[in-house]
C-alpha positions as CSV (number, residue, x, y, z in Angstrom):
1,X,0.0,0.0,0.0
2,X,2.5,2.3,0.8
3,X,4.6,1.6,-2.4
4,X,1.3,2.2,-4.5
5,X,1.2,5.6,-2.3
6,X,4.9,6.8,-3.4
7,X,4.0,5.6,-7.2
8,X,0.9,7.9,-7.6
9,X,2.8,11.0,-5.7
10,X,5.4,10.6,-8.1
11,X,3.2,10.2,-11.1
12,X,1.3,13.2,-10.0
13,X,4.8,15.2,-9.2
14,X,5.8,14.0,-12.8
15,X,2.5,14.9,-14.3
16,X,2.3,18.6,-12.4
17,X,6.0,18.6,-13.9
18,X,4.6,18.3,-17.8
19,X,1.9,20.3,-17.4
20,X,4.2,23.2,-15.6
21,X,6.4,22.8,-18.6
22,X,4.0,23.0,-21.3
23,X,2.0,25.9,-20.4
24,X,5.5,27.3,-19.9
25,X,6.5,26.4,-23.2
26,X,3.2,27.9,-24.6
27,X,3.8,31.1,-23.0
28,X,7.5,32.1,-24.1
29,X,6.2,30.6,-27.6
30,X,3.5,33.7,-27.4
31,X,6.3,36.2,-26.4
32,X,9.1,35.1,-28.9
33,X,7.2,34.0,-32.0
34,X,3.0,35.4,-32.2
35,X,2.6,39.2,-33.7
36,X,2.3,41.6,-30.6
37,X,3.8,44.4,-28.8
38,X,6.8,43.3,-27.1
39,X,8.1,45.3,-24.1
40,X,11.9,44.5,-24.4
41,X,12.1,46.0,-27.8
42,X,12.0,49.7,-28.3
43,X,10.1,51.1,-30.5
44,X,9.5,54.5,-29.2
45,X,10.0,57.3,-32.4
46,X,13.6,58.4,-33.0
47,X,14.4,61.4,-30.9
48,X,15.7,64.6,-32.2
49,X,19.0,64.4,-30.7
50,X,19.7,60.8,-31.9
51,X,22.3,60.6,-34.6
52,X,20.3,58.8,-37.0
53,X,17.0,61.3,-36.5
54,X,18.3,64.0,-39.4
55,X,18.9,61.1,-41.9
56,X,15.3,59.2,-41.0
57,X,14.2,63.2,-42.1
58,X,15.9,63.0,-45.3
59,X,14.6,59.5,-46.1
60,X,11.1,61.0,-44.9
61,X,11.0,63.3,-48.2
62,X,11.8,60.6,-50.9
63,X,9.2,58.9,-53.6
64,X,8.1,55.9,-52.1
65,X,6.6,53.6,-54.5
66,X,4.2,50.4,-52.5
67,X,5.1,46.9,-53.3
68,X,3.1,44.0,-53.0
69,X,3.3,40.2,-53.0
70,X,1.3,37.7,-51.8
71,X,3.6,35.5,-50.9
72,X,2.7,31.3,-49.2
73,X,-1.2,32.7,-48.7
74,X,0.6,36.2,-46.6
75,X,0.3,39.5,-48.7
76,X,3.2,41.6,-47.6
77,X,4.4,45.1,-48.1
78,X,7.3,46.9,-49.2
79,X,8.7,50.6,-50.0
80,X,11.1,51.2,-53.2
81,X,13.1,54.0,-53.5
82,X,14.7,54.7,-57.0
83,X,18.3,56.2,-56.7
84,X,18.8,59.9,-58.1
85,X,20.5,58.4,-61.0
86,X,19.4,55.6,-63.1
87,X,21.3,52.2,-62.2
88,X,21.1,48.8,-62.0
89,X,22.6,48.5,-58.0
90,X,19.6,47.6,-56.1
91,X,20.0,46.9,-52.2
92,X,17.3,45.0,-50.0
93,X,17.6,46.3,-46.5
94,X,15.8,43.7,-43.9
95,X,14.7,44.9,-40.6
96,X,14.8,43.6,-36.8
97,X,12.5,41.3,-34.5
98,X,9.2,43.4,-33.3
99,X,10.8,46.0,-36.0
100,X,9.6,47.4,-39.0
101,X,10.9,49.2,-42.6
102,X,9.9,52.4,-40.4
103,X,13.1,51.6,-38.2
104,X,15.0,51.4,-41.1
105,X,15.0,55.0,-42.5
106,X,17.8,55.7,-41.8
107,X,19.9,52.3,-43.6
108,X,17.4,53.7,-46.6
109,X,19.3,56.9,-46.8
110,X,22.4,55.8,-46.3
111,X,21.8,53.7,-49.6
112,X,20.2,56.2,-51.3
113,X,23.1,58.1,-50.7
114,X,25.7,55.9,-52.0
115,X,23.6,55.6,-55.5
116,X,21.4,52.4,-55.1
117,X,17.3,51.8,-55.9
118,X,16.4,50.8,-52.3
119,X,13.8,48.0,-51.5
120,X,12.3,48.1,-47.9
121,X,9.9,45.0,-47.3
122,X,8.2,44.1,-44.0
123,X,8.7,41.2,-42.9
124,X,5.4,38.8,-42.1
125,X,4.1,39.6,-39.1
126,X,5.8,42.8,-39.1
127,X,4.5,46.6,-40.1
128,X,2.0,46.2,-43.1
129,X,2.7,42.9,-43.9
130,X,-0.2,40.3,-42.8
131,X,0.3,37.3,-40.8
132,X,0.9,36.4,-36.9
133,X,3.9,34.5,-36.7
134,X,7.7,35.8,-36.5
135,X,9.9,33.8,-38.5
136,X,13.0,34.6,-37.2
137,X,15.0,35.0,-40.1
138,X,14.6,31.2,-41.3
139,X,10.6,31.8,-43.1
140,X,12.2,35.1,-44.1
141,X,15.0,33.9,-46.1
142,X,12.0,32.5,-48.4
143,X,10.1,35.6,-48.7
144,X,13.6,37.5,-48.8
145,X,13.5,35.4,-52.0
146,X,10.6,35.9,-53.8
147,X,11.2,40.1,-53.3
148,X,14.6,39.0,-55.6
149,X,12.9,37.5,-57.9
150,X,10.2,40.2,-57.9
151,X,13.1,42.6,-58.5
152,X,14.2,40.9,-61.1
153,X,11.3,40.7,-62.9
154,X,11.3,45.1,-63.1
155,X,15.2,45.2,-63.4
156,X,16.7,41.5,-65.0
157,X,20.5,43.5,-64.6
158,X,20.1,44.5,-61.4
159,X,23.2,44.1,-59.3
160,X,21.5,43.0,-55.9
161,X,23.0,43.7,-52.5
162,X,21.3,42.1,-49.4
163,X,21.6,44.0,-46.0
164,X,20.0,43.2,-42.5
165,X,20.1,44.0,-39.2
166,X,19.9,41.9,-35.6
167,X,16.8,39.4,-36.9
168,X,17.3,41.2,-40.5
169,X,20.8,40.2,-40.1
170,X,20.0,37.0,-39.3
171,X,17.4,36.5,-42.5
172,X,20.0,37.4,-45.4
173,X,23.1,35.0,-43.4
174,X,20.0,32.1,-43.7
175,X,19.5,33.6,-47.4
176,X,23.0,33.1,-48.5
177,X,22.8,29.6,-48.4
178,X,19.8,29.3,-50.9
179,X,20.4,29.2,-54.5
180,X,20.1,32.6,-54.9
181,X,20.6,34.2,-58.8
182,X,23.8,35.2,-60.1
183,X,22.7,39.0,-59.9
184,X,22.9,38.9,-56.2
185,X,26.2,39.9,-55.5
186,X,26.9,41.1,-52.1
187,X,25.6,40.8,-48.6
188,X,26.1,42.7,-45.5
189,X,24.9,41.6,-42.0
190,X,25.2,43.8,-38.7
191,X,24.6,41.9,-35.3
192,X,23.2,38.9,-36.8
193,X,22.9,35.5,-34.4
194,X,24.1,32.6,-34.7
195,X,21.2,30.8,-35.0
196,X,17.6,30.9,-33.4
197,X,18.5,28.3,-30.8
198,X,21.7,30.4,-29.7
199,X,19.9,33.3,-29.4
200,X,16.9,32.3,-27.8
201,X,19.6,30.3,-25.3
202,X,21.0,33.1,-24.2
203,X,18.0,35.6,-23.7
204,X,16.0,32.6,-21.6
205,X,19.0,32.7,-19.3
206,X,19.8,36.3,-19.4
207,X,16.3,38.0,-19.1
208,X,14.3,35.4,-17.6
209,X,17.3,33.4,-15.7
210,X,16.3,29.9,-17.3
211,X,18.2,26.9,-18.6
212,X,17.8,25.9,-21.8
213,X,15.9,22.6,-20.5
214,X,13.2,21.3,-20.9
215,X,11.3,25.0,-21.6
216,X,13.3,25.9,-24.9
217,X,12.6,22.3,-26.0
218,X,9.3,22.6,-25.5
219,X,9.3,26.2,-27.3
220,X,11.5,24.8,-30.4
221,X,8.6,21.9,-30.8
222,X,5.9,24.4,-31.0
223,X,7.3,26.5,-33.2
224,X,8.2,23.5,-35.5
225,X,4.2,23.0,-35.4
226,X,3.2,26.4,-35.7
227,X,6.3,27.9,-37.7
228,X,7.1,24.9,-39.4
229,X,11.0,24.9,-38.1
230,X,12.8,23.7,-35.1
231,X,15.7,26.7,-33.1
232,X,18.2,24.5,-34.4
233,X,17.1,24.0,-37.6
234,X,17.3,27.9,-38.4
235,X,21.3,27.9,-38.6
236,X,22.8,31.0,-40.0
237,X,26.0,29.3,-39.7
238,X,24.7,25.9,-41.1
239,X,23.8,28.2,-44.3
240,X,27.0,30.3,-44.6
241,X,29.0,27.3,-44.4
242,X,27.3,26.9,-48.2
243,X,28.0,30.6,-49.4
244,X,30.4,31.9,-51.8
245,X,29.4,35.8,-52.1
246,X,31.6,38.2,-50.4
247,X,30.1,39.0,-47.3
248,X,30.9,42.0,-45.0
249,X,30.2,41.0,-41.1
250,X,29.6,43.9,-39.0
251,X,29.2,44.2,-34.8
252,X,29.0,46.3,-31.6
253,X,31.6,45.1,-29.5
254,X,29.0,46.3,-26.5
255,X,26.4,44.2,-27.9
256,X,24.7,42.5,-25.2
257,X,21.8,41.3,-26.4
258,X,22.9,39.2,-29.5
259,X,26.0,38.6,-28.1
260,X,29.7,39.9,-30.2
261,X,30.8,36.1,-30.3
262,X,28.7,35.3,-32.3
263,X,30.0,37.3,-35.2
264,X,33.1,35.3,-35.4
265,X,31.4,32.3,-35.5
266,X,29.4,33.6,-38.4
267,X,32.3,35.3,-39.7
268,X,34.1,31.8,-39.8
269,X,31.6,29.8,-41.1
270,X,31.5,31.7,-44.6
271,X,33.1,29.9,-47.1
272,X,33.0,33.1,-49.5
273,X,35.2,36.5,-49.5
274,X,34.5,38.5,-46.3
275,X,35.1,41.4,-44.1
276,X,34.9,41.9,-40.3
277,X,33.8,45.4,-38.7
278,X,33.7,45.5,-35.1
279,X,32.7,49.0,-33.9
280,X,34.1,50.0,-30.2
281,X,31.4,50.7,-27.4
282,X,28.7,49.9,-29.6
283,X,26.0,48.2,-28.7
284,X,23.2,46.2,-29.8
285,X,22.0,47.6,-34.2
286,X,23.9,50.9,-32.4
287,X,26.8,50.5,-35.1
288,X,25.6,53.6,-37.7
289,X,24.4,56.0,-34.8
290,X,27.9,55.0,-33.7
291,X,29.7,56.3,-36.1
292,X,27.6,57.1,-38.8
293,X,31.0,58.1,-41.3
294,X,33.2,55.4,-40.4
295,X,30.1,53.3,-40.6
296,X,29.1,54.4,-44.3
297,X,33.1,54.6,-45.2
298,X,33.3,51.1,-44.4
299,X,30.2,49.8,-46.6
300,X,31.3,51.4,-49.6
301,X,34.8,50.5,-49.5
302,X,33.5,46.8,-49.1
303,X,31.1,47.2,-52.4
304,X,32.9,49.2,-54.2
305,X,35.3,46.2,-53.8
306,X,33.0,43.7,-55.5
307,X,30.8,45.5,-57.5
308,X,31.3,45.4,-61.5
């Protein structure tokens, strides 16, 4: 009798135990990956005295032309910005988790500056674009994709650069190992991760003070349901380790939220030409406010290096 008494305690200790887990599980799913406002990112409006706020004004005045796809049953958005002077260097500029093309202004102009048609998109679940789940770079890649071959189809010359930033960053690292067309040329990342599982690794133990098991388990299977990948699966360095384009790896040496070692992993993993930027006492997507001419110095050198 008492033996049957232990068993069912422990049974109902164990079961407690699962449920515990998967309403856990459920939770930081809703927070990390379903379309809401999230409190640990900020997306307050530029203030006047930040560096970037003058160029988001600049980029404020320019001809914005909508695009549109509908793209796996999810109709997304996009602004495109034609450069002063006719060209066929095109750049797509990918934003940040819980971001938007709004929080991007600023990369816009710098692009615009340097003489390159700029294409904005939001990513799904992000700004104007429909849908509820965040792909975390590794559904973006695909819709990252279908905006090249949407470019292609107005501009079949066009000399395509990828950029992106944190989750942005992220998306064209998963991109570069697709078989993407020979008029994609360049890519440039800025405090990209690792991959999903890294990332999400670190911020359960550094925000919420959790080990990776059993809730980021349980988190990675639900998002393999509901996203339709695993955190491991979405590898930027399982993807680099298949690209050849020169890439140009850039990151805040204060960066304490997608953490600077990262960047050398990525930056190893590459099997194509590439550059490393690390910019002193900056810290998470702060690179450009950093040092906005260093910062822009830098970028063209790289494409100036490998453009034709």
């Amino acid at each position: 009798m008492r033996k049957l008494w232990i068993k069912h305690i422990v049974l109902g200790l164990i079961a407690i135990s699962l449920l515990s887990t998967g309403v856990a599980s459920f939770y930081f799913f809703h927070v990390a990956q379903v379309r809401a406002e999230k409190s640990f990112i900020n997306n307050t409006p530029t203030a006047k005295s930040d560096p970037l706020y003058e160029d988001e004004q600049k980029f404020d005045q320019l001809f914005k032309e909508i695009l549109w796809m509908n793209h796996q049953g999810v109709k997304q958005d996009a602004w495109y910005v034609k450069a002063d002077q006719e060209t066929d260097k095109t750049v797509i500029i990918v934003h940040g988790f819980a971001q938007s093309k709004e929080k991007m202004k600023a990369y816009g102009w710098l692009f615009h500056e340097l003489g390159y048609n700029v294409l904005m998109p939001d990513n799904v679940a992000s700004g104007d674009s429909g849908g509820r789940i965040i792909g975390y770079g590794w559904n973006d890649r695909l819709n990252l994709m279908k905006w090249i071959d949407i470019l292609l189809e107005r501009q079949p010359n066009s000399q395509i650069t990828l950029y992106g930033l944190s989750m942005g960053a992220a998306t064209v690292m998963m991109a570069s190992g697709e078989k993407l067309p020979a008029q994609v040329k360049t890519i440039i990342e800025d405090a990209g991760y690792t991959s999903v599982w890294d990332e999400l690794k670190y911020q359960a133990k550094d925000m919420y003070g959790l080990p990776a098991f059993p809730i980021l388990y349980g988190v990675s299977s639900i998002s393999k349901l509901r996203a339709g990948f695993s955190y491991g699966q979405a590898s930027a360095v399982n993807q680099l380790s298949k690209n050849t384009r020169p890439t140009l790896f850039i990151h805040g040496d204060a960066d304490d939220f997608v953490p600077t070692e990262m960047v050398y992993e990525n930056y190893h993993a590459t099997k194509g030409p590439k550059e490393l930027y690390i910019v002193k006492g900056a810290g998470h997507a702060k690179t450009l406010a950093k040092d906005k001419l260093a910062y822009r110095e830098q970028i063209e050198k790289f494409l100036k290096k490998y453009e034709k």
